[in-house]
Biopython code that builds the backbone (N, CA, C, O; Angstrom):
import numpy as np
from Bio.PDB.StructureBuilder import StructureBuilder

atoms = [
    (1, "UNK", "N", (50.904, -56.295, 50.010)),
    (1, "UNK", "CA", (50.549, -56.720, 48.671)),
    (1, "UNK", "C", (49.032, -56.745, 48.556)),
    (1, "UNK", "O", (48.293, -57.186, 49.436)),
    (2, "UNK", "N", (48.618, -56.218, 47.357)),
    (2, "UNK", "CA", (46.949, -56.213, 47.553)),
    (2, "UNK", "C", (46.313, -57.667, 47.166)),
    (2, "UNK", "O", (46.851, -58.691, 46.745)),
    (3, "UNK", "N", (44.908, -57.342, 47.484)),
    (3, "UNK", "CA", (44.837, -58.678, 47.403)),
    (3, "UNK", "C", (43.932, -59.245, 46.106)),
    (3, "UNK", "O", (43.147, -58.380, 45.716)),
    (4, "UNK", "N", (43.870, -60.367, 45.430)),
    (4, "UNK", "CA", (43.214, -60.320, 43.823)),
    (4, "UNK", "C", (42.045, -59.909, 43.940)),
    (4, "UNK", "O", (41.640, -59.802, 45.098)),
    (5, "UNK", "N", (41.169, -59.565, 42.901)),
    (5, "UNK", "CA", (40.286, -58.940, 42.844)),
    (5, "UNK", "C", (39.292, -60.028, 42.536)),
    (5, "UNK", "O", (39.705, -61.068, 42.024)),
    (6, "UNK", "N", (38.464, -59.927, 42.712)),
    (6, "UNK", "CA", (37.549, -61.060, 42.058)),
    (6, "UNK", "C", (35.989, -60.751, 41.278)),
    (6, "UNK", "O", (35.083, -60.046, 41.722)),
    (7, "UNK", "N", (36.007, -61.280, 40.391)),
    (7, "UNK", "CA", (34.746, -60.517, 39.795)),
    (7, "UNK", "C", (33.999, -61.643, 38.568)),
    (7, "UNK", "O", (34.489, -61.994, 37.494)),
    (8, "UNK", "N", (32.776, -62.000, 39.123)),
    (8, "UNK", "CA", (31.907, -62.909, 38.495)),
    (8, "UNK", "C", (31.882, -63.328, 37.208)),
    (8, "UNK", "O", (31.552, -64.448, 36.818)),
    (9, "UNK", "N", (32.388, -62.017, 36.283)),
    (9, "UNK", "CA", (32.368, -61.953, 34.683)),
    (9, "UNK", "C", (33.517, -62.794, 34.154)),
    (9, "UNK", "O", (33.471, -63.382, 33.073)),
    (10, "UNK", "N", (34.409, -62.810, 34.871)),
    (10, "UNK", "CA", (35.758, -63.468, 34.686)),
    (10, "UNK", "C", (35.487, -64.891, 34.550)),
    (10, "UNK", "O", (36.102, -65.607, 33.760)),
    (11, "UNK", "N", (34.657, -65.258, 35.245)),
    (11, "UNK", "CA", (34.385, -66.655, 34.651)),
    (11, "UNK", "C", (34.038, -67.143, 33.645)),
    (11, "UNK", "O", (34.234, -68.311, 33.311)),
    (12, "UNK", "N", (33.256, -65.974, 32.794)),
    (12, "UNK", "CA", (32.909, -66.384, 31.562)),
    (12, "UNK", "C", (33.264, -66.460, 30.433)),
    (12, "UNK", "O", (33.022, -66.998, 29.352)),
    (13, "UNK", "N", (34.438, -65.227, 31.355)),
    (13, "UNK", "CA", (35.612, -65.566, 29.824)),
    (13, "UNK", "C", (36.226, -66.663, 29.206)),
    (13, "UNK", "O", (36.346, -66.832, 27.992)),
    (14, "UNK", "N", (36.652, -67.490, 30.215)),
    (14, "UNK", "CA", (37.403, -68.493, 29.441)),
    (14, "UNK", "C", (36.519, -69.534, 28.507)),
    (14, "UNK", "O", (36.802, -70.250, 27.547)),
    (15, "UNK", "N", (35.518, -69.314, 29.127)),
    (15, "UNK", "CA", (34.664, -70.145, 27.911)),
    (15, "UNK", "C", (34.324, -69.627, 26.809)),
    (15, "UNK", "O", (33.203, -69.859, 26.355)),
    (16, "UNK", "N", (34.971, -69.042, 26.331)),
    (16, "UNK", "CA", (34.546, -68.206, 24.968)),
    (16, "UNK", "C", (35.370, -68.959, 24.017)),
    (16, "UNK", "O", (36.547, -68.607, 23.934)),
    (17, "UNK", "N", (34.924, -70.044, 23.199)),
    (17, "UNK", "CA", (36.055, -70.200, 22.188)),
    (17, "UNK", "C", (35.361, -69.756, 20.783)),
    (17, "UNK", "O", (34.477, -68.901, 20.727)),
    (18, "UNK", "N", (35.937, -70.531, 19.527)),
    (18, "UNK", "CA", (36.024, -70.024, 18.123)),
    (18, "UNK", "C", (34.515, -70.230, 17.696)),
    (18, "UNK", "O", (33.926, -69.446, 16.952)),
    (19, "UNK", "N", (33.950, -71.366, 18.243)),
    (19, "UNK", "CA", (32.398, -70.745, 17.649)),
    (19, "UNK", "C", (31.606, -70.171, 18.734)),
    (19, "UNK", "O", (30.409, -70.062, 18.471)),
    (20, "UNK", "N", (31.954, -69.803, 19.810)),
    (20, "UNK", "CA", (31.020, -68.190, 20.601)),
    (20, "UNK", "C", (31.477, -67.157, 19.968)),
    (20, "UNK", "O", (30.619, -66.296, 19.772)),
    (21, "UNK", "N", (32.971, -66.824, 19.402)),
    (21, "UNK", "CA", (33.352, -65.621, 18.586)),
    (21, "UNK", "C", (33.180, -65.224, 17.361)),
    (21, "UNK", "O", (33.257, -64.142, 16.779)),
    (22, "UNK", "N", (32.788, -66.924, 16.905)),
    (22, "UNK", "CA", (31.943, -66.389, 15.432)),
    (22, "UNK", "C", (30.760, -65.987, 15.646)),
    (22, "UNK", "O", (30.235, -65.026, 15.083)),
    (23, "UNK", "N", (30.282, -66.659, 16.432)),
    (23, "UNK", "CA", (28.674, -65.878, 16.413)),
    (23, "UNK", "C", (28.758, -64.314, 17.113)),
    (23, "UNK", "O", (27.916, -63.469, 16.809)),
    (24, "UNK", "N", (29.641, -64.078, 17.890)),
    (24, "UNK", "CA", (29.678, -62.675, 18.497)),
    (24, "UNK", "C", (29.763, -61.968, 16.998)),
    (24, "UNK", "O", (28.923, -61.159, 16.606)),
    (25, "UNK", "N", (30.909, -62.400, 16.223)),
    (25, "UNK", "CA", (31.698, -61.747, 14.909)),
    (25, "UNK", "C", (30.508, -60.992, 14.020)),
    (25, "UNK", "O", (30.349, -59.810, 13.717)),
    (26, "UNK", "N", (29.701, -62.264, 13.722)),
    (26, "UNK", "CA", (27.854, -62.431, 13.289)),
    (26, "UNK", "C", (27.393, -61.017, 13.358)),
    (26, "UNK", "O", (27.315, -59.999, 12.670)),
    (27, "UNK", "N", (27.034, -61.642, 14.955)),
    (27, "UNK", "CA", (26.080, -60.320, 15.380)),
    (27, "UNK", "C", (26.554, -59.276, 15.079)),
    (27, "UNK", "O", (25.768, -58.515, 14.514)),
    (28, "UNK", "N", (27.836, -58.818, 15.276)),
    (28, "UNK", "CA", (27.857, -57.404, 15.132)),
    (28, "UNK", "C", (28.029, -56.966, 13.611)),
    (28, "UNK", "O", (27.928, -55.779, 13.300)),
    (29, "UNK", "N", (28.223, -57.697, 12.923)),
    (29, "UNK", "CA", (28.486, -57.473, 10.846)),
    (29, "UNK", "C", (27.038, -57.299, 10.706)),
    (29, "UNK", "O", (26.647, -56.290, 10.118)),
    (30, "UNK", "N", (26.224, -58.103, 11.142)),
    (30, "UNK", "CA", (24.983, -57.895, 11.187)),
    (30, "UNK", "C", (24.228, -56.254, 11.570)),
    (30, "UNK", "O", (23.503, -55.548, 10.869)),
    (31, "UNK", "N", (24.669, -56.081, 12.738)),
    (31, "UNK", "CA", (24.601, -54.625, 13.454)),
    (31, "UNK", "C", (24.911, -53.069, 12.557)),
    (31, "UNK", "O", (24.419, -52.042, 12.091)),
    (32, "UNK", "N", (26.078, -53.840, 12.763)),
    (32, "UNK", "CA", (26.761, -52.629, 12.088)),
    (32, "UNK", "C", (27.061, -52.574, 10.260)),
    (32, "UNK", "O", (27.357, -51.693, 9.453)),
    (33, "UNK", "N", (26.832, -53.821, 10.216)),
    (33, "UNK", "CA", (27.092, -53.663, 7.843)),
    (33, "UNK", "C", (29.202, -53.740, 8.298)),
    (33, "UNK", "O", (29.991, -53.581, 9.230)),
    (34, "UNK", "N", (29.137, -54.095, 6.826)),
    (34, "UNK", "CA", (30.444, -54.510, 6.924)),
    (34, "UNK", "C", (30.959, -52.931, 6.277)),
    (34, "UNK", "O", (32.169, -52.747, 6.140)),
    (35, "UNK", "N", (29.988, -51.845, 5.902)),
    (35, "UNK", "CA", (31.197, -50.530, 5.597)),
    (35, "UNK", "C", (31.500, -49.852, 7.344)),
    (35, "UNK", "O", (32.503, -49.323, 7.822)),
    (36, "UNK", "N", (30.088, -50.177, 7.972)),
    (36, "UNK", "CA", (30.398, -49.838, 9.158)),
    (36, "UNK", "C", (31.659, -50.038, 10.000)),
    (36, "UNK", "O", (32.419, -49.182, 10.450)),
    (37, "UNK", "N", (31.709, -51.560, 10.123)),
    (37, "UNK", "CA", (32.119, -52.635, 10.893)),
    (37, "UNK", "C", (34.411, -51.840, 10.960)),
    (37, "UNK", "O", (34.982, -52.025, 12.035)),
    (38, "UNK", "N", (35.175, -51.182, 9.897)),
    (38, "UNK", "CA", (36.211, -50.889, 10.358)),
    (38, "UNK", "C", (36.306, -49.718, 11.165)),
    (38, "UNK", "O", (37.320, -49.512, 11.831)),
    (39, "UNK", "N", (35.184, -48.808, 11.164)),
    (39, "UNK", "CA", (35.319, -47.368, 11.755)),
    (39, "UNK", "C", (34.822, -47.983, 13.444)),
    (39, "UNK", "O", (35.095, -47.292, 14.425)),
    (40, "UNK", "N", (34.098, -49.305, 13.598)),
    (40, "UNK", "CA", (33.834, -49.294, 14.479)),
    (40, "UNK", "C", (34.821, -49.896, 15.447)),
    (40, "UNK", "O", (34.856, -49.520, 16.619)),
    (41, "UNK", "N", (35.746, -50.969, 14.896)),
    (41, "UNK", "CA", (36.644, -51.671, 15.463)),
    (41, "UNK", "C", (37.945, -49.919, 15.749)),
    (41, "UNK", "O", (38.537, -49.405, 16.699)),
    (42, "UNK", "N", (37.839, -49.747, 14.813)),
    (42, "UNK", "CA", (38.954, -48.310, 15.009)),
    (42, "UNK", "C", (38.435, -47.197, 16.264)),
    (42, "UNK", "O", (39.294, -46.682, 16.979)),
    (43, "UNK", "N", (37.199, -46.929, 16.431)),
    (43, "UNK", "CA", (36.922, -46.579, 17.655)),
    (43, "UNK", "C", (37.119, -47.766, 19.033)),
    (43, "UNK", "O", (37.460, -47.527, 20.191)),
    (44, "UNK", "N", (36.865, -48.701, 18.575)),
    (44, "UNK", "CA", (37.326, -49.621, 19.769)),
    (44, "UNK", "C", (38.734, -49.717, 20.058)),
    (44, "UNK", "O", (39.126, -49.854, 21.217)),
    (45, "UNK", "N", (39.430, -49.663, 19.187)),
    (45, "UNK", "CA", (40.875, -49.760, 19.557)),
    (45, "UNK", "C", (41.309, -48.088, 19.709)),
    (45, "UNK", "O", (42.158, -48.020, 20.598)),
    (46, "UNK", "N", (41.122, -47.237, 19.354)),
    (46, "UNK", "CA", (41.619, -46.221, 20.173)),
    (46, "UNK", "C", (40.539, -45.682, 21.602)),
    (46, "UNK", "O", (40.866, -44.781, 22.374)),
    (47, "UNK", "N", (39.327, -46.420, 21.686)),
    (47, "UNK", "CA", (38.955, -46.285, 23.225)),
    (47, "UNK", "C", (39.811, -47.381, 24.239)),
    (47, "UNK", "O", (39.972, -47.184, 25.443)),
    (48, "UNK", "N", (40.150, -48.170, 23.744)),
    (48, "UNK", "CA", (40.839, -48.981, 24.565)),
    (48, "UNK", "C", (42.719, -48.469, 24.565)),
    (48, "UNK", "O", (43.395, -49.076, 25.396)),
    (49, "UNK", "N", (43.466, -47.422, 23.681)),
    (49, "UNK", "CA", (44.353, -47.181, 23.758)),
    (49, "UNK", "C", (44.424, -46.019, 24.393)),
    (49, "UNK", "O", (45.465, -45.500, 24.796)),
    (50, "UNK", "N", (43.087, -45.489, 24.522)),
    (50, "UNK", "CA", (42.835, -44.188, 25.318)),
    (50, "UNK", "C", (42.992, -44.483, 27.391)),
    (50, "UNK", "O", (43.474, -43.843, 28.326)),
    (51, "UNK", "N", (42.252, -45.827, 27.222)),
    (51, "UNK", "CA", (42.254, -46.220, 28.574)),
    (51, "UNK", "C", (44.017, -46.554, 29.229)),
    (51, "UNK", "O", (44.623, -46.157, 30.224)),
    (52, "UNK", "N", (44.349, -47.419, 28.146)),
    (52, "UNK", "CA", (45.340, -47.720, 28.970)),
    (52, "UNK", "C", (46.469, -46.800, 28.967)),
    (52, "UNK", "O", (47.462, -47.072, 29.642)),
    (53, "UNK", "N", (46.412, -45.775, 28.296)),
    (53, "UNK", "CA", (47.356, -44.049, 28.650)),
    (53, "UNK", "C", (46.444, -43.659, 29.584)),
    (53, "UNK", "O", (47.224, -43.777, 30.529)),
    (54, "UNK", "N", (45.326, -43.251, 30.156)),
    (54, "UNK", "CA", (44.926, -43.146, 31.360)),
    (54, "UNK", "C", (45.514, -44.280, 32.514)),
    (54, "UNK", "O", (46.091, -43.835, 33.506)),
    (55, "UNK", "N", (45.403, -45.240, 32.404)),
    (55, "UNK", "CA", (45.352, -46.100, 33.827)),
    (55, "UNK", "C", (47.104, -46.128, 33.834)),
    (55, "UNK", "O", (47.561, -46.518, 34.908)),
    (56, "UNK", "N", (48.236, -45.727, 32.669)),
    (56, "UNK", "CA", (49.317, -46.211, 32.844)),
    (56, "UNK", "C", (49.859, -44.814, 33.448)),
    (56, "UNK", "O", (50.964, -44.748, 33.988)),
    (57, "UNK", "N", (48.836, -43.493, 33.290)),
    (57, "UNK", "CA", (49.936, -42.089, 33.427)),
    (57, "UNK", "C", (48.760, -41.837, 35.121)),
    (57, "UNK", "O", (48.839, -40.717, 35.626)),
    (58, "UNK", "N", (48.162, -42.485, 35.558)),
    (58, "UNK", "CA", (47.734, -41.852, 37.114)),
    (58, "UNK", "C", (48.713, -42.486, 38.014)),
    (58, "UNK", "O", (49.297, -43.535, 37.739)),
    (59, "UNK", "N", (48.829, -41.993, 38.806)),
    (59, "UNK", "CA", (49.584, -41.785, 39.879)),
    (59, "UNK", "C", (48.872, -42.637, 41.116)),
    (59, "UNK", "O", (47.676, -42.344, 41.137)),
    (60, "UNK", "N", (49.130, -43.362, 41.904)),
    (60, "UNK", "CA", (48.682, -43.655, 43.071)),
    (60, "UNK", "C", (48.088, -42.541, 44.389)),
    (60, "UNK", "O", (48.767, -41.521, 44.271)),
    (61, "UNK", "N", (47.595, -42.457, 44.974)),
    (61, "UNK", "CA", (47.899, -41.053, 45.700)),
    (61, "UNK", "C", (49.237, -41.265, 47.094)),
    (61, "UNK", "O", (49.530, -40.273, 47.760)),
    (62, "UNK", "N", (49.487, -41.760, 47.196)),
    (62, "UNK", "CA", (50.735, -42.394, 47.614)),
    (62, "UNK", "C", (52.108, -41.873, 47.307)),
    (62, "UNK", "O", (52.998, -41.599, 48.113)),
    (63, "UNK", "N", (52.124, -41.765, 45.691)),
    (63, "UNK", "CA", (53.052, -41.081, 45.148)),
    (63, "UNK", "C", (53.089, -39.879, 45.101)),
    (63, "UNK", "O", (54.152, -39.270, 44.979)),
    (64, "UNK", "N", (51.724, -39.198, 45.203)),
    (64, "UNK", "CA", (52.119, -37.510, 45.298)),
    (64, "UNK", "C", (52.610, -37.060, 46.581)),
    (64, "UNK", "O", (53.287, -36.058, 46.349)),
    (65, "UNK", "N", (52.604, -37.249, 47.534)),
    (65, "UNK", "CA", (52.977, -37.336, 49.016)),
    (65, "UNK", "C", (54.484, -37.529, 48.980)),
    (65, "UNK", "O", (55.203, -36.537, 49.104)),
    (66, "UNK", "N", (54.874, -38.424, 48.861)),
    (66, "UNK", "CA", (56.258, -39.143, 48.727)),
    (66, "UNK", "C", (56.447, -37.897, 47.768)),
    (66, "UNK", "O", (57.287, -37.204, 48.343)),
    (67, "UNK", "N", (56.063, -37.242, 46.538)),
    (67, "UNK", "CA", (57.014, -36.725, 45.998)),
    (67, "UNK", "C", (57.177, -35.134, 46.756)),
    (67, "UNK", "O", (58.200, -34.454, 46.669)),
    (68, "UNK", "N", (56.108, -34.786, 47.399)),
    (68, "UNK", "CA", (56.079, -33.555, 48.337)),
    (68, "UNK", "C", (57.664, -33.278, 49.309)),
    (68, "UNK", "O", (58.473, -32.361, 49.449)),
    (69, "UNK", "N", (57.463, -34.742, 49.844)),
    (69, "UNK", "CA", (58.013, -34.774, 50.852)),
    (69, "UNK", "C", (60.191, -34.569, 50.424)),
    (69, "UNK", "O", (61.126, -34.021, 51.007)),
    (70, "UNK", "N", (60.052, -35.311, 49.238)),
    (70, "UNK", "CA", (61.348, -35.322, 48.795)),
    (70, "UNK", "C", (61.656, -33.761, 48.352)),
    (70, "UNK", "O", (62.830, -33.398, 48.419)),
    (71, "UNK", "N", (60.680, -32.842, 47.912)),
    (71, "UNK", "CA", (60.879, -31.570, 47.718)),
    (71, "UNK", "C", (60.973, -30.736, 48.741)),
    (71, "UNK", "O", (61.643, -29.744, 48.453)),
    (72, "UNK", "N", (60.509, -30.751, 49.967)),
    (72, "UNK", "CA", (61.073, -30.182, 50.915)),
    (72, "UNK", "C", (62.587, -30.252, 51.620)),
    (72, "UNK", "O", (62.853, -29.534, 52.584)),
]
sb = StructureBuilder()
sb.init_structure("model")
sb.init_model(0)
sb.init_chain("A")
sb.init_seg("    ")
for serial, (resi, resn, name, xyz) in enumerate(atoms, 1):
    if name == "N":
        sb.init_residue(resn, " ", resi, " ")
    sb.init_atom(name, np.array(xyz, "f"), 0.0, 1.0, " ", f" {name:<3s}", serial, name[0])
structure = sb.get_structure()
Protein backbone atom coordinates (compact mmCIF):
# COMPACT_ATOMS: atom_id res chain seq x y z
CA UNK A 1 0.00 0.00 0.00
CA UNK A 2 1.63 3.34 -0.80
CA UNK A 3 2.30 5.52 1.52
CA UNK A 4 0.35 9.28 2.01
CA UNK A 5 1.85 11.86 0.42
CA UNK A 6 2.54 14.84 2.22
CA UNK A 7 2.83 18.27 1.04
CA UNK A 8 3.15 21.70 2.94
CA UNK A 9 0.31 23.51 0.87
CA UNK A 10 -2.24 21.21 2.28
CA UNK A 11 -2.13 22.88 5.32
CA UNK A 12 -3.36 25.86 4.13
CA UNK A 13 -6.17 24.71 2.81
CA UNK A 14 -8.30 24.13 5.46
CA UNK A 15 -8.04 27.49 6.59
CA UNK A 16 -9.64 29.02 3.85
CA UNK A 17 -13.11 29.96 4.89
CA UNK A 18 -16.00 32.45 3.49
CA UNK A 19 -14.18 35.65 4.06
CA UNK A 20 -10.54 34.40 2.53
CA UNK A 21 -12.90 33.37 -0.54
CA UNK A 22 -14.47 36.53 -0.76
CA UNK A 23 -11.53 38.33 -0.92
CA UNK A 24 -9.90 35.67 -3.35
CA UNK A 25 -13.59 36.16 -5.34
CA UNK A 26 -12.45 40.22 -5.15
CA UNK A 27 -9.29 39.89 -6.51
CA UNK A 28 -9.92 38.13 -9.38
CA UNK A 29 -13.46 40.30 -10.62
CA UNK A 30 -11.05 42.85 -10.09
CA UNK A 31 -8.38 41.12 -12.51
CA UNK A 32 -10.29 39.93 -14.85
CA UNK A 33 -13.84 42.49 -15.15
CA UNK A 34 -16.87 40.65 -14.65
CA UNK A 35 -17.37 40.14 -18.85
CA UNK A 36 -14.11 38.42 -18.42
CA UNK A 37 -14.62 36.57 -15.24
CA UNK A 38 -17.23 33.44 -17.10
CA UNK A 39 -14.80 32.59 -20.02
CA UNK A 40 -12.32 32.42 -17.35
CA UNK A 41 -13.98 30.12 -14.81
CA UNK A 42 -15.00 27.99 -18.16
CA UNK A 43 -11.36 27.58 -18.99
CA UNK A 44 -10.81 26.55 -15.45
CA UNK A 45 -13.28 23.99 -15.41
CA UNK A 46 -12.47 22.37 -18.60
CA UNK A 47 -8.55 22.54 -17.59
CA UNK A 48 -9.43 20.79 -14.63
CA UNK A 49 -11.86 18.26 -16.62
CA UNK A 50 -9.03 17.89 -18.98
CA UNK A 51 -6.77 16.72 -16.05
CA UNK A 52 -8.83 14.40 -14.53
CA UNK A 53 -9.49 12.35 -18.14
CA UNK A 54 -5.74 12.37 -18.15
CA UNK A 55 -4.92 11.09 -14.59
CA UNK A 56 -8.22 8.68 -14.82
CA UNK A 57 -7.22 7.07 -18.57
CA UNK A 58 -3.06 6.43 -17.66
CA UNK A 59 -2.23 3.31 -16.89
CA UNK A 60 0.23 2.39 -14.13
CA UNK A 61 3.26 0.87 -15.81
CA UNK A 62 2.51 -2.22 -13.97
CA UNK A 63 -0.46 -2.72 -15.99
CA UNK A 64 1.09 -2.78 -19.34
CA UNK A 65 3.28 -5.76 -18.38
CA UNK A 66 0.53 -7.75 -16.77
CA UNK A 67 -1.37 -7.11 -19.91
CA UNK A 68 1.69 -8.44 -22.21
CA UNK A 69 1.98 -11.23 -20.30
CA UNK A 70 -1.79 -12.41 -20.43
CA UNK A 71 -1.38 -12.10 -24.32
CA UNK A 72 1.14 -14.49 -24.68
Amino acid sequence: MPEAVFHPFLLFIPSLGIAELSVIFVIVLILFGPGKLPDFCRALGDGIKQFKNAVSDEKPAGDEKLSDNQAS
